[in-house]
N, C-alpha and C positions, 0 to 999 in steps of 0.2 A: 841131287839138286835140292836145296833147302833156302825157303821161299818163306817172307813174312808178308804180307796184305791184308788182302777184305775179298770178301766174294759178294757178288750184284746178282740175284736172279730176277724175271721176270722183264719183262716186255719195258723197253726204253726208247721212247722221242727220239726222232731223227736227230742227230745235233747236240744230244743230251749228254757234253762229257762229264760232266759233276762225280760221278764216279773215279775217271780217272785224274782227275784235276785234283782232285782232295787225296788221292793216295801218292803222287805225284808230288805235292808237296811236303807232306806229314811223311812217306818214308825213307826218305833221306833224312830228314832232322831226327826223327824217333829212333831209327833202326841203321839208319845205315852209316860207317868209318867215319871220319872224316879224312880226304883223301884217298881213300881205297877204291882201286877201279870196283864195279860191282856192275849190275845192269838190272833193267827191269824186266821180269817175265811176266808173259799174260797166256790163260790158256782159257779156254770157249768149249764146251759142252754144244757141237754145231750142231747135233742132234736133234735142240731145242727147238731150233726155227729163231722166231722172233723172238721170244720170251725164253733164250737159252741162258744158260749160268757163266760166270766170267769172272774166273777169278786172277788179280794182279799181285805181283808182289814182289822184292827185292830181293834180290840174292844174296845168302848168309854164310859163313861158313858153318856157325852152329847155333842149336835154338835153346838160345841159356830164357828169355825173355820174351814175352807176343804182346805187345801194348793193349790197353781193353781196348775193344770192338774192333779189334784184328784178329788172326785167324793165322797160321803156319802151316805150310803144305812139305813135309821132307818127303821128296819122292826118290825112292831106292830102283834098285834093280828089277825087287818084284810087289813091291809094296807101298801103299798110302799112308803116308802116316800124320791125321790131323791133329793138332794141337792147339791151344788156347788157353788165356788164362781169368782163373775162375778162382773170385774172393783173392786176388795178390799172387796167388800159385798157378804157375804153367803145369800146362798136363796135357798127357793125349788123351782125348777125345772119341776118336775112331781110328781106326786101321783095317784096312782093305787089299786084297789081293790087287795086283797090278800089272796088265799084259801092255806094255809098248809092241805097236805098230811098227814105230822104226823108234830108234836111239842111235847119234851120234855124241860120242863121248871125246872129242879130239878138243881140246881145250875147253871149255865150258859146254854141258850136255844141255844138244836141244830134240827133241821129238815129238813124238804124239803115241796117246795111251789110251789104253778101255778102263773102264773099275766095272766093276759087277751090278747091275740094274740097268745095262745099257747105256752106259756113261762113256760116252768118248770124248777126250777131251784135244783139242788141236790148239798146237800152237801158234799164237794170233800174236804176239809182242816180242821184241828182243831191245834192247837198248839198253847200249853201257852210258855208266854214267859216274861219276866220281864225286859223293857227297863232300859238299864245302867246296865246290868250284864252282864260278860263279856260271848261270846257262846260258848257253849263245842265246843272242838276239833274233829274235821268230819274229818281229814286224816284218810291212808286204813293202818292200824296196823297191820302186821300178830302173831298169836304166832304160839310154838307147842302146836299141840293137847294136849289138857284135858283130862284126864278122867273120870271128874266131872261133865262134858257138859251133858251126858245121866240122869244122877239125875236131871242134874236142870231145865233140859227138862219137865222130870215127872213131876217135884213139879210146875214148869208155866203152863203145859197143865193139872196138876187136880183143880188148880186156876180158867184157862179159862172154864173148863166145867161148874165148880160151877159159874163162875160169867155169862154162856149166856146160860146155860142151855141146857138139850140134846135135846131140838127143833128145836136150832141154831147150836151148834157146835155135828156135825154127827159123824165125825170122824177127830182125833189130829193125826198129825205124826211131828216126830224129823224127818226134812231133812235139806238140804244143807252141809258145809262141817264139823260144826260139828258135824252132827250125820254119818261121816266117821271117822271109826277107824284108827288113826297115820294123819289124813290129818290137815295140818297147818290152821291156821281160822283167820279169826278176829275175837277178843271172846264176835261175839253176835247169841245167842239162834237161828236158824229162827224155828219157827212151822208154820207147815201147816194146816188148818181148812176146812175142810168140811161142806157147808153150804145146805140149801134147796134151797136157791136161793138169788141174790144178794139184791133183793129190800126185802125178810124179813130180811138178816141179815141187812141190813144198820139199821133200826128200832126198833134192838133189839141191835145193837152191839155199835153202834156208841154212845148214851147214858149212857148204861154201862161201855164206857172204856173213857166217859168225865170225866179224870184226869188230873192235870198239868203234871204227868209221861208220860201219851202217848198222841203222834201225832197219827192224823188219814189223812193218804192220800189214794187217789182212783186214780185208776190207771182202763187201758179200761175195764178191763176182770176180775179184782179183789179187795179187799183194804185190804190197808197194815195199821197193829198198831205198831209203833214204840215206847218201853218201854225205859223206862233211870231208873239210881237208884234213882235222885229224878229230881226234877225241873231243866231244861237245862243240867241236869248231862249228865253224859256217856251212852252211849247207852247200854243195855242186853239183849236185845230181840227185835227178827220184828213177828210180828202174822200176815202171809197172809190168807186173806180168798174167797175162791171162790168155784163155785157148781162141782159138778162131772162133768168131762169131759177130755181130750183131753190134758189141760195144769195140770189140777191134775196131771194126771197119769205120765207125762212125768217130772213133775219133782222126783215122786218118783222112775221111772225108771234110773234115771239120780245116784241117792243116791243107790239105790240097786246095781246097774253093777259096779260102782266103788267099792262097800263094796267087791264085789267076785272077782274084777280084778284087782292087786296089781301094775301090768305093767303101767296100765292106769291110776288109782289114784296117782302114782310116776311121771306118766310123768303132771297130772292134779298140781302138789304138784309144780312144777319146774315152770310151766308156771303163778301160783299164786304167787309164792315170785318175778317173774322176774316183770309181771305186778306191783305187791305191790308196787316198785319203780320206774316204767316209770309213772304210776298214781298215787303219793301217796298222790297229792291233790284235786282228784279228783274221788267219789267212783263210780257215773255212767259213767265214759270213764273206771273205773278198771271193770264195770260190763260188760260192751257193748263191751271189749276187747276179754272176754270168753266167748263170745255169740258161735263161731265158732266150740270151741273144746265143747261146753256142745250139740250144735246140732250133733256133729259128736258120741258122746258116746251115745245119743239118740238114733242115730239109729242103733250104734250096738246093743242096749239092745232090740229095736224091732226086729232086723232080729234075736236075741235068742231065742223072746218068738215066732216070727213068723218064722220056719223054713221053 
């Protein structure tokens, strides 16, 4: 695998993509085909904590070139090999021994690795992408509710069981707003996945769902696959996946209390179309807006179950 980017260390602001935003744009035009399927990889040093290293970058088939203040990662079978270019002339850099964790090599290689100082680094990005096409439209759409949504739930969560198996996916549930009856949505599927733990689904999931259709991003506590209907299309589906606990259950408490409380799904419905247009270019300030009312229905669904 042979990777042009940038690498970020140190400790970054909730919300702070600036990092991925500017590589996001500049490697595709700098570095990557035009028309050549390719994808972005990202991998995370989670060792770090808060303040771990992240480096992103495009996949190449060879590193003739590294734009200044970018950076080239060729990772071989057992070796790192950095590269950069210094006064006009690309050069390596560093080279380091390289134990993978796990490697799947079935059309495009994704896995996770150690280098020597305690360096592991996990893969936290996948996404293809085809420089010089133009990129789907990410504004926050709302419709009215489907009532097609619940079918086509079923037919993606009997999809996902057959494609990760009942070792990996424990338990599927239809949540968010369209698995609420009448509530307005953006018309993408979310399912939720029940896994045994995050380090085997990564190893079982991440491979299986290496498609141009889905992104894979990891987020602290869980990872999201984001479905299109084909390459850079429209989004139909987010698959999160994380183990029993604490954020499971609260979000299905969150989808159960509004299905039985019409007041509060109505007053949820109002707050979603008003957001849809103070955010409508923007879906993580439209998410991070209902952060408030989804903690406050939280807890009335606990103080129901816990009288």
């Amino acid at each position: 695998m042979k990777l042009i980017g940038g690498l970020q260390r140190g400790t970054v602001a909730p919300g702070d993509y600036r990092f991925y935003i500017d590589l996001f744009d500049r490697l595709p035009r700098e570095v990557g085909e035009d028309g050549k399927l390719t994808r972005f990889v990202a991998f995370d040093n989670l060792a770090d904590g808060d303040g771990r290293t992240t480096f992103l970058g495009i996949e190449v088939d060879r590193i003739d070139y590294v734009p200044e203040g970018m950076i080239a990662w060729d990772l071989g079978p057992d070796c790192l090999t950095v590269l950069e270019t210094v006064g006009g002339e690309t050069r390596i850099v560093s080279q380091d021994g390289l134990d993978w964790s796990w490697r799947d090599v079935c059309c495009r290689t994704t896995g996770e690795f150690s280098t020597p100082g305690d360096q592991h680094f996990a893969m936290t990005a996948n996404s293809y992408v085809v420089p010089g096409r133009q990129p789907p439209d990410e504004q926050v759409y709302l419709v009215d509710h489907d009532p097609s949504w619940p079918a086509a739930s079923d037919e993606i969560s009997r999809w996902l069981f057959d494609r990760l198996g009942p070792d990996v996916a424990l338990r599927i549930e239809h949540f968010g707003s369209t698995a609420i009856p009448g509530m307005p949505a953006k018309p993408v599927i979310d399912i939720l996945v029940q896994i045994p733990s995050l380090a085997a689904a990564k190893q079982a999931a991440i491979p299986r769902l290496n498609l141009p259709e889905w992104e894979y991003w990891w987020y602290s506590d869980h990872m999201v696959f984001i479905g299109r209907d084909t390459l850079m299309g429209r989004r139909t589906c987010h698959i999160h996946m994380m183990p029993a606990g604490e954020e499971f259950d609260r979000r299905l408490a969150f989808r159960d209390y509004l299905r039985s409380h019409p007041k509060d799904a109505a007053r949820y419905a109002e707050l979603k179309r008003k957001l849809a247009q103070t955010h409508r270019d923007n879906r993580e300030n439209y998410t991070d807006a209902k952060a408030a009312f989804v903690q406050d229905i939280v807890a009335k669904a606990n103080r129901g179950s816990n009288p």
